[in-house]
C-alpha positions as CSV (number, residue, x, y, z in Angstrom):
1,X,28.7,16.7,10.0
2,X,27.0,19.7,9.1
3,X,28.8,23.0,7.1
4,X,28.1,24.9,11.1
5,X,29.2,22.1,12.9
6,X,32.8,22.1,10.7
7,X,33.4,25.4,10.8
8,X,32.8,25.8,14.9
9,X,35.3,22.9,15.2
10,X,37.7,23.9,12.0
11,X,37.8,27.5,13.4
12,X,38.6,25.9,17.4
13,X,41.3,24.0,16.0
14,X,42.9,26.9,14.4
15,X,43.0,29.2,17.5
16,X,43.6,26.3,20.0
17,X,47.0,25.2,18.2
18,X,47.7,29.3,16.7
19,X,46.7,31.0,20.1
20,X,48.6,27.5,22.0
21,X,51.9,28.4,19.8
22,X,51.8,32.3,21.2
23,X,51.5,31.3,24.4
24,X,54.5,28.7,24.3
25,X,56.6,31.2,22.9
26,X,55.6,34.5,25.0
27,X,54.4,33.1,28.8
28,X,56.6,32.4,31.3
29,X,58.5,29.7,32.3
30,X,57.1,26.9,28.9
31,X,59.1,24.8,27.4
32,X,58.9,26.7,24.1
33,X,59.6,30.2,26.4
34,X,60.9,33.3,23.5
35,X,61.7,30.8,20.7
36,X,60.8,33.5,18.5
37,X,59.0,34.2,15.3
38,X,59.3,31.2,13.2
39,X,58.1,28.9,15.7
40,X,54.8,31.3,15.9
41,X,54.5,31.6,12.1
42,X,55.2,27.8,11.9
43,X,52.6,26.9,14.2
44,X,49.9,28.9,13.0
45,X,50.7,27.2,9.2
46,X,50.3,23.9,11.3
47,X,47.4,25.0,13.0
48,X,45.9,25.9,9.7
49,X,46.9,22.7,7.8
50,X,44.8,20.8,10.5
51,X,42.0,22.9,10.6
52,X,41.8,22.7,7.0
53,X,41.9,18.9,7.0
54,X,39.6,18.1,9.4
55,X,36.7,21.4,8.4
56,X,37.0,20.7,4.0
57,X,35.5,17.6,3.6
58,X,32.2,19.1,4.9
59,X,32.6,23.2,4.6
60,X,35.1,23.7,2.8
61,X,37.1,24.5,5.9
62,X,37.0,29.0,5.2
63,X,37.8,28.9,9.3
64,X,37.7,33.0,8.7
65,X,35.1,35.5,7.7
66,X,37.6,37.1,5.1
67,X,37.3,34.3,3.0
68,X,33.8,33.3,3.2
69,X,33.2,36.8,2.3
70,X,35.9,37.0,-0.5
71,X,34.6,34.4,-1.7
72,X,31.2,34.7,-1.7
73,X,32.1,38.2,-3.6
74,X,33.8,36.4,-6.4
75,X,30.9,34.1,-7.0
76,X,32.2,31.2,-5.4
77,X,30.0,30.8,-2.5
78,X,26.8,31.7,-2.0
79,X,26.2,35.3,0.1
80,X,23.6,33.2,1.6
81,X,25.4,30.9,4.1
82,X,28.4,33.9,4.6
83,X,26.3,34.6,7.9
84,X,26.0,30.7,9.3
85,X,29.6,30.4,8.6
86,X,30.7,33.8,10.2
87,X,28.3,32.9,13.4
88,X,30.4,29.5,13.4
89,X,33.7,30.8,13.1
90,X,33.4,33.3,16.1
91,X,32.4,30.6,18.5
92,X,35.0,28.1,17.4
93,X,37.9,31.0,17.8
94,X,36.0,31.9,20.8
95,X,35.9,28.3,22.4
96,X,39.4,27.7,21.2
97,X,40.3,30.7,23.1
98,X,39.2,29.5,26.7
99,X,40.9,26.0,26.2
100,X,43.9,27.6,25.7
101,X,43.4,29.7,28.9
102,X,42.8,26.1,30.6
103,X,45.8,24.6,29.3
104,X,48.1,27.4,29.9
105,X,47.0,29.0,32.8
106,X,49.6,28.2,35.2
107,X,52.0,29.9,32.8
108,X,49.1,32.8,32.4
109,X,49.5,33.0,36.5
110,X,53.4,33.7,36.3
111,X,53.4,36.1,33.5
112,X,54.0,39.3,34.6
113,X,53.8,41.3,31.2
114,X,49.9,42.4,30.5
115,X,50.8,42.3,26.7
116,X,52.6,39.3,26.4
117,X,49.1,37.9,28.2
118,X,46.5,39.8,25.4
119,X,49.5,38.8,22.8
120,X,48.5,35.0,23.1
121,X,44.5,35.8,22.4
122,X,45.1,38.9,19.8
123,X,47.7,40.8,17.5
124,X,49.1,44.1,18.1
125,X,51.2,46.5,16.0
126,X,54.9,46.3,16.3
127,X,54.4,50.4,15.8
128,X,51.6,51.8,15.8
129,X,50.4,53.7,13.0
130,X,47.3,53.2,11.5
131,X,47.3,53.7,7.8
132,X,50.7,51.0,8.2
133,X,48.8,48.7,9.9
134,X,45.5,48.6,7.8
135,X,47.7,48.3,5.1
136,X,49.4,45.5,6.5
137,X,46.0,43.2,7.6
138,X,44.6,44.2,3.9
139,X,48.1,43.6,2.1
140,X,48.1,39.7,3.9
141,X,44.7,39.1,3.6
142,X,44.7,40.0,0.0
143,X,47.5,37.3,-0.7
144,X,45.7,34.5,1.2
145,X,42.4,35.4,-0.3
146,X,43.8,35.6,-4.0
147,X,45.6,32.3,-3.7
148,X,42.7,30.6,-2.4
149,X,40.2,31.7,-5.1
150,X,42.9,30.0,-7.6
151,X,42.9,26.7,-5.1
152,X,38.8,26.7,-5.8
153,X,39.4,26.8,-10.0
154,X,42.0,24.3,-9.8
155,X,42.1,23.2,-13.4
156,X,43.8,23.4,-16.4
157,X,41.9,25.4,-19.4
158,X,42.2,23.6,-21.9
159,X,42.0,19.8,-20.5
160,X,40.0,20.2,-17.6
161,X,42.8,18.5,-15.7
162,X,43.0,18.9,-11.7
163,X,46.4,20.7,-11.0
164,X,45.4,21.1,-7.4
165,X,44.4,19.7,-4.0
166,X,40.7,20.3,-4.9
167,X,38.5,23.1,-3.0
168,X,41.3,24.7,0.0
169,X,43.6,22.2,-0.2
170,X,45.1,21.6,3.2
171,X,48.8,21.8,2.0
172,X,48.4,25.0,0.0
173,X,46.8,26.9,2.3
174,X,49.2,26.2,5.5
175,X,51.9,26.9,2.4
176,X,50.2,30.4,1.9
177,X,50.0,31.3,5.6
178,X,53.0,30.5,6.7
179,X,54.2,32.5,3.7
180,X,52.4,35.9,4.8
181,X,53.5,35.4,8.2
182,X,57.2,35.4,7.2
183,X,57.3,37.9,5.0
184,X,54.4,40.4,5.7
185,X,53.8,39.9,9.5
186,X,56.0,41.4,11.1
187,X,54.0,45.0,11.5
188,X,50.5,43.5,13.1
189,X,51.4,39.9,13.8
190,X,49.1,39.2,10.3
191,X,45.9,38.6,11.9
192,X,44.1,38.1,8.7
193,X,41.3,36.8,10.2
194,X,38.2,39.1,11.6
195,X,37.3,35.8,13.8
196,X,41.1,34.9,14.4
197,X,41.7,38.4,16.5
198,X,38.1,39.2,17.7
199,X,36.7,35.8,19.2
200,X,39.8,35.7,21.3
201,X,40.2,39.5,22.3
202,X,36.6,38.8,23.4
203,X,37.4,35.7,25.4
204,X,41.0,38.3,27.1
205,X,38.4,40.4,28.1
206,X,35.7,38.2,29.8
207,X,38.1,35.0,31.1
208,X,39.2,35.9,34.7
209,X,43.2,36.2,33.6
210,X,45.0,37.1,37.0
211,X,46.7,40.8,36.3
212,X,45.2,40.8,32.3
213,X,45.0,44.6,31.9
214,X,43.4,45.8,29.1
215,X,41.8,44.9,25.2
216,X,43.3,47.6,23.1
217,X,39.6,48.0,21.6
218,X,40.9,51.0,20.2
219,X,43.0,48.4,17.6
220,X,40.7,46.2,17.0
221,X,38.8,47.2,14.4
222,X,42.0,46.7,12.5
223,X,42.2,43.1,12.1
224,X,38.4,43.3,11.5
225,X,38.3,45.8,8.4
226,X,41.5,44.8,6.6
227,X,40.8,41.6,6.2
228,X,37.7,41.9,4.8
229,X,38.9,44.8,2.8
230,X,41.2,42.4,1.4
231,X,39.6,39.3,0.6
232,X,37.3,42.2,-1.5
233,X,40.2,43.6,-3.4
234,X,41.5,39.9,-4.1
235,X,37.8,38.9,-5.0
236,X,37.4,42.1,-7.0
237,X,41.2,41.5,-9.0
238,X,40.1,38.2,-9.4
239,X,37.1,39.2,-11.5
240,X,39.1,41.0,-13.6
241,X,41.1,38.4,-14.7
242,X,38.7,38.1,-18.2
243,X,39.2,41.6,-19.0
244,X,42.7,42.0,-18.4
């Protein structure tokens, strides 16, 4: 399997089972109907550890364009292959998307509540305020990034031992998401992942969702900017580490 090929199908699983969670928890008349936050942040750690498993043995499994570009601007990946993988990436959210639209459409029928609908495919701010939000998408993209970049340089100085599950281990990284999702979330629905909010607002917008309304394009730069923002400011903290 090719580095392309791993991140289109690490990226689908992660929006087929993170976008599948939202719309078990928020459509109408499923079995998981308003079982609440942490069965959404749970899911999304799940969806993550799979991706992760399945996408690392040939990519590395970065399933978001925040941490190809974090890491790529802390030296650990080269800037050449950052637009391959982000190419990859959008499709896989993208096609993860519509098969969750297959799957759930029934339920997508009998929701009333336009939000709720775009609220399976995208995030939104529990209020909006702009500076909050940004802050919010850089503040939890920041923390997965950082953690990450100390997954890559999993060793022990002076032994060269590995203290780690090697390059993104699957464990730590659902450990980390699920993490930011409980306790920085709750303002944007933590998107922290350019590919995560755009591929599927994308899909909201084209799919032919009975009563959809609209895109909220004037958010969506949001979950686009912070977290690239952030997985800079880790990338850029983590540089520092020599001099500090």
């Amino acid at each position: 399997m090719t580095p392309f090929i791993a991140e289109i199908i690490g990226t689908f699983l992660l929006i087929l089972l993170g976008c599948g969670v939202n719309a078990n928890v928020v459509l109408k008349d499923t079995k998981g109907h308003d079982s609440g936050w942490i069965v959404i942040t749970t899911g999304w750690a799940f969806a993550v550890y799979i991706a992760v498993v399945v996408a690392a043995p040939y990519s590395g499994a970065h399933i978001n364009p925040a941490v190809s570009i974090g890491l790529a601007a802390a030296g650990e990946f080269s800037w050449s292959m950052v637009p391959s993988y982000l190419l990859a990436q959008f499709i896989g959210a993208m096609l993860g998307a519509l098969l969750v639209w297959l799957v759930y459409k029934d339920h997508f029928d009998r929701t009333v509540e336009q939000a709720s609908k775009l609220g399976v495919f995208s995030t939104s701010p529990a209020i909006r305020n702009t500076f909050a939000n940004l802050l919010g998408e850089i503040s939890g993209t920041f923390v997965l990034i950082f953690a990450v970049l100390f997954f890559t340089d999993a060793t022990m100085e002076e032994s060269d031992a590995i203290i780690g599950l090697g390059s993104l281990g699957a464990i730590p990284v659902a450990f980390v998401v699920w993490g930011i999702g409980l306790c920085l979330g709750g303002t944007t629905g933590y998107a922290i992942n350019p590919a995560r909010d755009l591929g599927p607002r994308i899909m909201h917008a084209l799919l032919p969702i009975k009563n959809k309304g609209g895109n909220d394009w004037s958010y969506s730069w949001i979950p686009v900017i912070g977290p690239i923002l952030g997985g800079v400011f880790a990338a850029l903290l983590y540089l520092a580490f020599p001099l500090i």
